[in-house]
C-alpha positions in Angstrom: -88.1 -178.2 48.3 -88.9 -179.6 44.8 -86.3 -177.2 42.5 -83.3 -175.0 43.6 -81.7 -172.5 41.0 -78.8 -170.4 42.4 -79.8 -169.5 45.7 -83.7 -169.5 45.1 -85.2 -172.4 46.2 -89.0 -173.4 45.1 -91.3 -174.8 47.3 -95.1 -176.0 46.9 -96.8 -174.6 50.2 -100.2 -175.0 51.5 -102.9 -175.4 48.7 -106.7 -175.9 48.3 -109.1 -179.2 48.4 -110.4 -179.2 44.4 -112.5 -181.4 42.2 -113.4 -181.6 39.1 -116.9 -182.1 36.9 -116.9 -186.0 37.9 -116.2 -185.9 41.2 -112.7 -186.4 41.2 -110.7 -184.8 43.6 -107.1 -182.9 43.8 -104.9 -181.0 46.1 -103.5 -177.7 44.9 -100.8 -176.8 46.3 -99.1 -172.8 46.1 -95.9 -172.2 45.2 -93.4 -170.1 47.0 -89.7 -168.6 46.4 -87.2 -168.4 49.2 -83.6 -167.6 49.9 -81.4 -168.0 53.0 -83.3 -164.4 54.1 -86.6 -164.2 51.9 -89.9 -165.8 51.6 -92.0 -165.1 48.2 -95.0 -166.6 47.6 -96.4 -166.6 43.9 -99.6 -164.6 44.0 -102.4 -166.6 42.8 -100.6 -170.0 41.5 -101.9 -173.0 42.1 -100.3 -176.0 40.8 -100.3 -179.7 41.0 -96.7 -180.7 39.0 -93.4 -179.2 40.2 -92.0 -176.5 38.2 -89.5 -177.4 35.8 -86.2 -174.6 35.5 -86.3 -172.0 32.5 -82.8 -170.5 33.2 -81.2 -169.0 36.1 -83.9 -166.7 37.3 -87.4 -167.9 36.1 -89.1 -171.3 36.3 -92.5 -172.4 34.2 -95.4 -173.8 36.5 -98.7 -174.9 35.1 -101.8 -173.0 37.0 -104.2 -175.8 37.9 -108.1 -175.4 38.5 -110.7 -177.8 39.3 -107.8 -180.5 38.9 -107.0 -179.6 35.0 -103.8 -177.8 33.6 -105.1 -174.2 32.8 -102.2 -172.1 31.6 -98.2 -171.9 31.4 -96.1 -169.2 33.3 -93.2 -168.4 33.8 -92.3 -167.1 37.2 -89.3 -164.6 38.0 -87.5 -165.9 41.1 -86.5 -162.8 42.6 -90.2 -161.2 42.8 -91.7 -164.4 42.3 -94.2 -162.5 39.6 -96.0 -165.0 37.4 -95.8 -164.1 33.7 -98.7 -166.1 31.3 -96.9 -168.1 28.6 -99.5 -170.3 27.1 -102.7 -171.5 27.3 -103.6 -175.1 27.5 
């Protein structure tokens, strides 16, 4: 578990091998929701920081591809729907 808000809990799951245009390499990990009964994974998230709290029910992750910082979003907890922010 790397954040807890209320009783959501976020998680970085399995992930994906990843380099970048030099050569080096990465792990990107997946991000998942879960409660005492529920399990949500974040469709299509890919991140290599923890996500930091917004407020009670949504948290901001940074997508992540090829090892760089793509794009801010915010993710609501209880559907764990990702929500573009930014870009970087």
């Amino acid at each position: 578990m790397v954040l807890q808000s209320g009783q959501y809990r976020i998680w970085l799951t399995e992930g994906r091998a990843a380099s970048d245009s030099t050569g080096r390499t990465c792990f990107e990990r997946s991000v998942e929701v879960r409660t005492d009964s529920t399990r949500t994974k974040v469709p299509l998230l890919y991140v290599l920081d923890n996500p930091s709290r917004l407020d009670r029910t949504h948290v901001r992750a940074i997508l992540s591809y090829r090892c760089a910082p793509l794009a801010a979003y915010r993710v609501e907890l209880a559907t764990g729907r990702p929500v573009k922010l930014e870009e970087r």
